[in-house]
N, C-alpha and C positions, 0 to 999 in steps of 0.2 A: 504494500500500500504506500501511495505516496504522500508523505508527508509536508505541511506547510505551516510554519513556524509565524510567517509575517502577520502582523496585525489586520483584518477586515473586518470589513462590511460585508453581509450576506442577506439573500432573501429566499425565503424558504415557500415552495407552493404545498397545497393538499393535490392538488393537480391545472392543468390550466385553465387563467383565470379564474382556480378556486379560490382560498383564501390563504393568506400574504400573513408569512411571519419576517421580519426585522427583527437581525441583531447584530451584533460583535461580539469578535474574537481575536486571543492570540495566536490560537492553534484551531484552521478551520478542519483539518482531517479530526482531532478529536471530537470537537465540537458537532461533526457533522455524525459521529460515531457513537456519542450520544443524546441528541435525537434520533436517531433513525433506535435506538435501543430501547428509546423512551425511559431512559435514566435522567434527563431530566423531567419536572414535575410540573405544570402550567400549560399554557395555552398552544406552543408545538405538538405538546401531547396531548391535550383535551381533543383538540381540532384536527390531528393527523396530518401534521404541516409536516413532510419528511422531506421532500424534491428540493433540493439547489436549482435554483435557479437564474440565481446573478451574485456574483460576489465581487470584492474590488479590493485589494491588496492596499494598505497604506505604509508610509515609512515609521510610523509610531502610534501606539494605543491613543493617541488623545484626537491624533486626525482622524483616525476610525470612527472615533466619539462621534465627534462632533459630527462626520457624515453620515452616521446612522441616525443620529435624532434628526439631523436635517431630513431625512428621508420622513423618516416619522411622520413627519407634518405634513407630508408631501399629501394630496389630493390619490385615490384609487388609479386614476388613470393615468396619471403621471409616471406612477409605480411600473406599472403593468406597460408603460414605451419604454420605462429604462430596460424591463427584462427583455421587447422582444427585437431592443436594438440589437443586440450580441446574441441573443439567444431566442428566434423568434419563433421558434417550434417547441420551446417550452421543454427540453431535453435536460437528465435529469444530471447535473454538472460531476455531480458526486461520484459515477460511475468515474470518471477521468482520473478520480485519484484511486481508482480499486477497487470501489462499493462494487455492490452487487446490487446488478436494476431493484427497484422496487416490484413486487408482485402485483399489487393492482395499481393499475393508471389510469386514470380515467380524462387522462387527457382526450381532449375529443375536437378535432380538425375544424379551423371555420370554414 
């Protein structure tokens, strides 16, 4: 598995267009390893947010901060162009570093 140490920003789908988790990290392969475990407790896990779907590498935790809360505020559909600038088939990022697909996707083509 490949691991990534740099500070991000990520965005987590249920599938596309489902529902949008935000956050940061130092470590996105752990991070993303628990989610997908459901070892963390809250709203990833209530809601079945498991899919990367954008993330953004920063040179330090506080620029990560600060562009994750910027996103925060951002409006749904704002959201939803930054994922499908880079990523507009809504594919599941996490594989790239080793995951193993998700079993249900309910991604569904427009």
């Amino acid at each position: 598995m490949r691991e990534t140490f740099d500070p991000c920003a990520y965005l987590l789908a249920s599938h596309r267009n489902g529902t949008l988790y935000i956050g940061v990290t130092s470590n996105l392969t752990q991070r993303l390893h628990q989610h997908r475990e459901g070892l963390i407790e809250g709203f990833s896990s209530d809601y079945g947010v498991h899919r990367l779907v954008w993330f953004e590498q920063h040179a330090t935790m506080e620029h990560a901060i600060v562009r994750e809360k910027r996103i925060k505020k951002w409006n749904r559909a704002w959201k939803i162009a930054l994922i499908e600038q880079d990523n507009p088939e809504w594919r599941d990022l996490a594989v790239d570093f080793g995951f193993e697909p998700l079993a249900s996707s309910r991604i569904v083509r427009r």
